[in-house]
C-alpha positions in Angstrom: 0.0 0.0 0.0 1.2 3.1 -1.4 1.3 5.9 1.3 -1.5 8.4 1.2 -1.3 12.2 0.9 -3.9 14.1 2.8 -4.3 17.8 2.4 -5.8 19.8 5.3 -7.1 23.6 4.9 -7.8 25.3 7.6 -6.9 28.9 9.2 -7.3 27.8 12.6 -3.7 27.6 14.4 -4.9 25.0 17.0 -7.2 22.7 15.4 -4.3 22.6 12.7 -1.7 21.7 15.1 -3.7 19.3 16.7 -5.0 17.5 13.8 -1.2 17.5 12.5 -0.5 16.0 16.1 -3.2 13.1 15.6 -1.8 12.3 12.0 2.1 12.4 13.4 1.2 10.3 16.5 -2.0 7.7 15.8 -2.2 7.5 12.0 1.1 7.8 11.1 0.4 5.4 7.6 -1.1 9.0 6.1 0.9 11.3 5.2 -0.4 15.1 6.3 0.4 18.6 4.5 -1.4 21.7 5.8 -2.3 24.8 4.8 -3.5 27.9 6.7 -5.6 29.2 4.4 -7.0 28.8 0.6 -4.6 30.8 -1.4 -1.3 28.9 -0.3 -3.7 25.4 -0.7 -4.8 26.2 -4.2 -1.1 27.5 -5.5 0.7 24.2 -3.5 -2.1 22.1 -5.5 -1.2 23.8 -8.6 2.4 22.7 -8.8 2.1 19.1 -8.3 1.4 16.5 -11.1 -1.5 14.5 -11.4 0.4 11.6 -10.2 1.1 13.7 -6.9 -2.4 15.0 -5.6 -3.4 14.2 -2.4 -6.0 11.7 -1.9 -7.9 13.5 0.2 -8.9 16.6 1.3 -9.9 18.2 4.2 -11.3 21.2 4.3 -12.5 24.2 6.9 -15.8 25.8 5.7 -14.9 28.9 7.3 -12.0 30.9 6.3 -11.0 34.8 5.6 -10.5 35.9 2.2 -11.2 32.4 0.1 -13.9 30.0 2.3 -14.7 26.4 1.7 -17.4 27.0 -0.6 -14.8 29.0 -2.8 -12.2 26.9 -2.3 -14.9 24.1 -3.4 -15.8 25.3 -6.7 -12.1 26.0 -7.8 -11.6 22.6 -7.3 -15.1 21.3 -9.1 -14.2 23.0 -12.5 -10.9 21.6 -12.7 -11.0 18.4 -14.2 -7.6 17.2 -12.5 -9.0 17.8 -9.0 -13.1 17.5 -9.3 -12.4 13.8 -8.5 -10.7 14.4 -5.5 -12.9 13.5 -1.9 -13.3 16.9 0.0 -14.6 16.5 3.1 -15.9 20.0 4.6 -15.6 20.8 8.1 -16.9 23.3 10.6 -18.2 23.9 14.4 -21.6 24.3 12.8 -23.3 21.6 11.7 -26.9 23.3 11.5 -28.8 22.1 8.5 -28.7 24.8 6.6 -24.6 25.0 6.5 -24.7 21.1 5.8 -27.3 21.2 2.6 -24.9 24.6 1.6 -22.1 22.2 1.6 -24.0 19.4 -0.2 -25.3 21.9 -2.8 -21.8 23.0 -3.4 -20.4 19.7 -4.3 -18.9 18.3 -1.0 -18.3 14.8 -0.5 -18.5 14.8 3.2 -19.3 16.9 5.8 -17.7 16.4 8.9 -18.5 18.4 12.6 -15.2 19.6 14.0 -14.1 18.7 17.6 -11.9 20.0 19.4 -11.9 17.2 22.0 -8.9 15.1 20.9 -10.0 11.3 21.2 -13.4 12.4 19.4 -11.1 13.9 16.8 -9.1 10.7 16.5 -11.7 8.8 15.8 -13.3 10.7 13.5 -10.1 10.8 11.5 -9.7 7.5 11.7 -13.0 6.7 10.2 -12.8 9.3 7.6 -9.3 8.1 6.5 -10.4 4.8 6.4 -13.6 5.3 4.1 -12.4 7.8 2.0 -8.9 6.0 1.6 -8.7 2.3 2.3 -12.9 1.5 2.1 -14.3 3.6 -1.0 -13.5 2.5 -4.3 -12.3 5.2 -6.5 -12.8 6.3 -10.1 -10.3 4.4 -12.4 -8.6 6.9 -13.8 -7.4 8.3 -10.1 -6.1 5.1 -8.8 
């Protein structure tokens, strides 16, 4: 099993550190870049082949100057990275920011904790779906 490369966005300084933590520490088979905002995501994304896009990403619904749903439609009309599982997150997981989410193309949606072993395993399920459970289009394996 090739190692897989999982992109987090997100401009909070904590929940960065700590999901970097988590990754380092308890799922240490994924490998982790993050970014602490949309701008330096999207320009990173941009200079890597097709054969080096992260498998995953995970992506903060709120952020200054580009936001997920931004960030979300960039990434639908390019045909390199539409394929891509983005899973949005966010503290607020009220119906109407989930369907906005949804509507926009997400693949996932995903309530942020900030309590750690509730984090873990929510990382640990997501990384297993999206990256060792759900089969992928053919022309991204």
């Amino acid at each position: 099993m090739t190692t897989s490369l999982i992109y987090l966005v997100d401009d909070a300084t904590d929940y960065r550190f700590l999901v970097q933590h988590l990754f380092k520490h308890h799922l240490p088979a994924y490998l982790l870049s993050a970014f602490a905002d949309g701008n330096s995501f999207l320009k990173a994304l941009a200079q890597l082949s097709p054969l080096e896009l992260p498998s995953l990403i995970l992506l903060d619904r709120h952020m200054p100057h580009l936001d997920g749903h931004q960030i979300l439609r960039r990434l639908k009309e390019q045909p390199s990275y539409k394929k891509i599982p983005v899973v949005m997150m966010s503290a607020d997981a009220s119906g109407e920011e989930i369907n906005g989410c949804y509507e926009t193309g997400v693949n996932s949606f995903l309530r942020k904790s900030m309590d750690f072993e509730s984090m873990k395993n929510q990382m640990t399920i997501v990384c297993q779906y999206w990256l060792e459970v759900n089969l992928k289009p053919v022309d991204m394996v």
